[in-house]
N, C-alpha and C positions, 0 to 999 in steps of 0.2 A: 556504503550501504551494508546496514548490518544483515547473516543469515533469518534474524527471528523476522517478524512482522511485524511493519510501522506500527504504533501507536491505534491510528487509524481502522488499519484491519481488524487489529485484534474484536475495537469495540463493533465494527458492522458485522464482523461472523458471531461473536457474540449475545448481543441484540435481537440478531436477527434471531436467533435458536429461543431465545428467551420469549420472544413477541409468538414465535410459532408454536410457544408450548413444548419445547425439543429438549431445554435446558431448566432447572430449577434457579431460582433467583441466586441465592448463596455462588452455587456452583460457580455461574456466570460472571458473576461479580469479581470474584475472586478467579475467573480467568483472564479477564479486563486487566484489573492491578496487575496482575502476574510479576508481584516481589515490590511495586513501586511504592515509595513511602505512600501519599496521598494523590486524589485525586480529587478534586475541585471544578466548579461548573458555576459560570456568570453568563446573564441576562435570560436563561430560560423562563422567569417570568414575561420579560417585554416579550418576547418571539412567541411562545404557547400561550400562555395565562396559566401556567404553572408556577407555580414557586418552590424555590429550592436550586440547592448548592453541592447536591452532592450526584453521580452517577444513578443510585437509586431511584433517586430525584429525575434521573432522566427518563428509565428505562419506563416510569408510569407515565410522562408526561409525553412519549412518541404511544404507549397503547391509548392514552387518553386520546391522541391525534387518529388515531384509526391506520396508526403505522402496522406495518405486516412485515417490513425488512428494514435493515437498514444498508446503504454501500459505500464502496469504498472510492474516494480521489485522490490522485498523486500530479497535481499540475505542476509542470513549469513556465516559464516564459516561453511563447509561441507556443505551447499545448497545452490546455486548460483540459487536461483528462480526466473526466470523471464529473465535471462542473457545468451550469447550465446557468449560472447567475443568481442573483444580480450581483450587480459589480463589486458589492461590499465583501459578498461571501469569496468572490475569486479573489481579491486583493488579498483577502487573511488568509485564505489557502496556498495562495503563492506566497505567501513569505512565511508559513508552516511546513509546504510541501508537500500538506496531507489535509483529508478532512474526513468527516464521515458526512452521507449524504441519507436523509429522508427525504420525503414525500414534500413536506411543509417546512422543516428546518435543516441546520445541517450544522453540525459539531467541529469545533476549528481546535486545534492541543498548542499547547505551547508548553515548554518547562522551565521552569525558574525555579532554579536552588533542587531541590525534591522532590516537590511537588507538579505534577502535572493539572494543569488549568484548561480546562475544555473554555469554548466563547461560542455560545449558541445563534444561530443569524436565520434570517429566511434561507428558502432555499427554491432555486426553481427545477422544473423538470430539464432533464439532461439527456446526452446519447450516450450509448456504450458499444464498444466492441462485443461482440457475444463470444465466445467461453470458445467454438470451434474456430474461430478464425485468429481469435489469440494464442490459442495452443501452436494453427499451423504458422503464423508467424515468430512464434517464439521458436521453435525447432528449426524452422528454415536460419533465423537470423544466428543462430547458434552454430551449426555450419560455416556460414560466413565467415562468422566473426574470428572462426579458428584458423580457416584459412588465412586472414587479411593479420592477425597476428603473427603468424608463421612468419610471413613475408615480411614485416613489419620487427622480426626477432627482436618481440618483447620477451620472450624466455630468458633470453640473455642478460634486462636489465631485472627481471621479475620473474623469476624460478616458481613464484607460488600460482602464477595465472599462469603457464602450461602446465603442474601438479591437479589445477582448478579444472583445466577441458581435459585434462587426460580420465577425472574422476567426474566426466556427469552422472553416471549413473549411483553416484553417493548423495543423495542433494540432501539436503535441513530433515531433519522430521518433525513439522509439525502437528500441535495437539489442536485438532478443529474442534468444534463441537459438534451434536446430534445434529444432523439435517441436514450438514455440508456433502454435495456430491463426492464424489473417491476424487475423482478426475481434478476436480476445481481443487483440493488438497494437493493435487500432485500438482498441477499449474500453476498453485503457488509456489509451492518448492522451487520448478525452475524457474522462474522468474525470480527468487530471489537469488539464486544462485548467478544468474545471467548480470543480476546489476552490482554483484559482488566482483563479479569477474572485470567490470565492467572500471567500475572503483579502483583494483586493485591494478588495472593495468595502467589505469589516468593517472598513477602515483610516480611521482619523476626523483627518485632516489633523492630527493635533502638539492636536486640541481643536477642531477645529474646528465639528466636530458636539455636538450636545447629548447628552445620553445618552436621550432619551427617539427619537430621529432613531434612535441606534446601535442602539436596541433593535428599533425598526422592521424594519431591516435586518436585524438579525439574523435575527428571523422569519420576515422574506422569502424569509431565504436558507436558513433550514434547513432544507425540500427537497434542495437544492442540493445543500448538504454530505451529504446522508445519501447521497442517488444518487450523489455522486462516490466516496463512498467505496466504495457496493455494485462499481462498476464497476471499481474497481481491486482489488479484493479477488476477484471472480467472474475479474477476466482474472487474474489473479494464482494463482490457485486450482485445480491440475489435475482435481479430483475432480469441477470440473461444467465442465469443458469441455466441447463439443458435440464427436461422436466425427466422425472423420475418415474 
């Protein structure tokens, strides 16, 4: 997992500033791509009765829907975080591992070659964590996880994941846009920092671990990974932001 933010995020905090009047269109747009060659959008006609293929193309065709926000999904197999149906939309979000979520539709990425391709699909209403119980979950499971690594003396095969808990308090600095709370900016940070950690400790030297070691870890860690993901998904998520 990389420190910046999925695909995903970027366009629901984006969108979302866009739709509330927060953000000018340019600006927005251009924090979306943030360097990627292109970006591409198929079946927004079938799903709105919009047409069109490009981002643009979207951001009219969720106002024309009477959209106000857009959020963010990170499922895997056995937690469909962030998703609420129907089964088309969860299948292409599990095998993206991201999606953006509206009201009426919901945005699936893929990349091929340079280009990233959004795939537009229904979308149903969904449940989320809200923003305070993600936060206390991500901090408790952070503790944990430092613990159960110690024990576990991953330092010894991976020097950069105790370099990683020794430096929480350095996390990503992300460029939100107008209207994002402080708080949900800073719960993304750790959370991405938390599924970095997370990543980096699951990494078994080219073999060097045994599988019965990688499985250890694993368990250790999947806490970890479930709280990371709540927290980027709840800061990501305008529907349970804490109101201002």
């Amino acid at each position: 997992m990389s420190l910046e933010l999925p695909l995903s995020a970027r366009l629901a905090w984006w969108l979302t500033a866009w739709l509330r009047g927060d953000e000018v269109t340019d600006h927005a747009l251009d924090a979306v791509t943030h360097g990627d060659l292109a970006h591409a959008v198929d079946g927004l006609e079938e799903v709105t009765g919009t047409s069109g293929t490009t981002l643009l193309d979207v951001f009219l065709a969720a106002r024309r829907a009477g959209a106000d926000r857009a959020g963010l999904a990170l499922p895997v197999e056995g937690d469909l975080l962030g998703l609420g149906g129907p089964r088309d939309l969860n299948d292409a979000a599990l095998d993206s591992g991201e999606a953006v979520v509206l009201a009426s539709f919901a945005l699936v990425p893929s990349v091929v070659g340079e280009v990233v391709r959004w795939r537009a699909l229904p979308s149903a209403p969904r449940q989320l964590p809200d923003v305070g119980e993600a936060d206390r979950g991500m901090r408790a499971t952070l503790v944990e996880a430092a613990g159960l690594l110690a024990d576990l003396d991953v330092a010894r095969w991976r020097p950069e994941v105790a370099d990683r808990l020794m430096n929480l308090r350095h996390r990503p600095s992300l460029e939100a846009p107008l209207g994002v709370p402080h708080r949900c900016t800073d719960l993304a940070s750790r959370g991405l920092q938390g599924w970095a950690i997370v990543d980096l400790a699951l990494e078994d030297d080219g073999g060097a671990l045994s599988s019965y070691e990688v499985a250890r870890r694993r368990d250790a860690l999947a806490p970890l990974e479930r709280a990371s993901r709540r927290a980027v998904v709840a800061a990501c998520s305008p529907e349970v932001w804490p109101e201002s």
